[in-house]
C-alpha positions in Angstrom: 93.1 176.7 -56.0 92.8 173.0 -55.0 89.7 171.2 -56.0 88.2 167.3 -55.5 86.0 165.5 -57.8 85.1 161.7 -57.9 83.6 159.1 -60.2 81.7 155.9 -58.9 81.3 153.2 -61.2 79.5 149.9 -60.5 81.7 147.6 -61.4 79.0 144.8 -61.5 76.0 146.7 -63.3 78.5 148.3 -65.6 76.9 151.4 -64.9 77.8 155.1 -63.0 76.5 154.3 -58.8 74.0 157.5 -59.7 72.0 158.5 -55.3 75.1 157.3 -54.1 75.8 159.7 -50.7 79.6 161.0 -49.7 80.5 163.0 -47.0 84.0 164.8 -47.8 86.4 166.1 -44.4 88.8 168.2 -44.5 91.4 169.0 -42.1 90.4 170.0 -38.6 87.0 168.2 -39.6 85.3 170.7 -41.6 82.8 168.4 -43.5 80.6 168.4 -47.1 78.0 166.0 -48.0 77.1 165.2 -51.4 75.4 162.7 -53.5 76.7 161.5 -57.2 74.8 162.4 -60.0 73.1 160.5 -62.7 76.5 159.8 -64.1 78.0 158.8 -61.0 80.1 161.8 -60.4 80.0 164.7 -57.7 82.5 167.8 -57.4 83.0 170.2 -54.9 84.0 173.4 -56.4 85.4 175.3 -53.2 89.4 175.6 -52.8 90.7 173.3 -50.1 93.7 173.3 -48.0 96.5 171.2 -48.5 96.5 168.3 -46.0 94.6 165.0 -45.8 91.2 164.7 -46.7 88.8 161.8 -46.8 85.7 160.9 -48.7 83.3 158.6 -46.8 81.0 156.9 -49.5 77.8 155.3 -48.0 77.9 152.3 -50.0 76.1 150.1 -47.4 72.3 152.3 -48.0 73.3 152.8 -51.2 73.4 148.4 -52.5 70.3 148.5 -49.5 68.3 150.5 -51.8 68.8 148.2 -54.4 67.9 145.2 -52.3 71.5 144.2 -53.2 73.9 142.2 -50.3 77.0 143.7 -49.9 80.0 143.1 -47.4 81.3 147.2 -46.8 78.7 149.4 -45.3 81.2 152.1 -46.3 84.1 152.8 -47.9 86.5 155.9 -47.1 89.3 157.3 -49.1 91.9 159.6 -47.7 93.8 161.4 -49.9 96.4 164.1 -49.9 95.9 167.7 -50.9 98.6 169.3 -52.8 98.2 172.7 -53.0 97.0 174.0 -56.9 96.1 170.7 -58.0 92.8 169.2 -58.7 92.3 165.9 -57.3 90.0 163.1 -58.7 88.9 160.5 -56.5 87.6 157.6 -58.6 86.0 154.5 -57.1 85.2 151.2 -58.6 82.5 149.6 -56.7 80.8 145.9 -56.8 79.2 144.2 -53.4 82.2 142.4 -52.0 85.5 144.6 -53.5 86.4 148.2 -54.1 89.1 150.0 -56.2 90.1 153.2 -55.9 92.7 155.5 -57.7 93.9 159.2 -58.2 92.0 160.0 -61.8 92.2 162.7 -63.9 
């Protein structure tokens, strides 16, 4: 079974990005929407094919909400699938910048 998780921290704040809204897609464009939790973090607990994936997070409404500037309206991740693995998608967000790794 292959899994996906992230993590959003804002970098500036020091703080989890809690509201923020994702949309994973899967292969042939199968989609999932989500929203991080109070802790910044969102899972999706069904298996997924190996291929690429990509996690669209909606940064832009998210720093709007805030009344906070910021220069990427969104910012998408695509990742590779391995099948039996669990990936961890973990983003490091501030207005103007973005980091993103494979976590644990």
């Amino acid at each position: 079974m292959s899994t996906v998780s992230t993590h959003v921290l804002d970098a500036v704040l020091g703080r989890p990005a809690a509201g923020l809204d994702l949309v994973l897609t899967r292969p042939g464009g199968g989609t999932t929407a989500g929203r991080t939790d109070d802790d910044g973090r969102w899972r999706h607990d069904g298996d997924l094919p190996a291929g690429v994936h990509t996690v669209r997070f909606a940064t832009g409404a998210w720093f709007a909400a805030q009344q906070r500037e910021t220069f990427h309206p969104e910012v998408t991740v695509a990742f590779t699938v391995t099948e039996g693995e669990h990936h961890h998608v973990a983003l490091l967000l501030s207005p103007f910048a973005y980091t993103t790794y494979r976590g644990s």
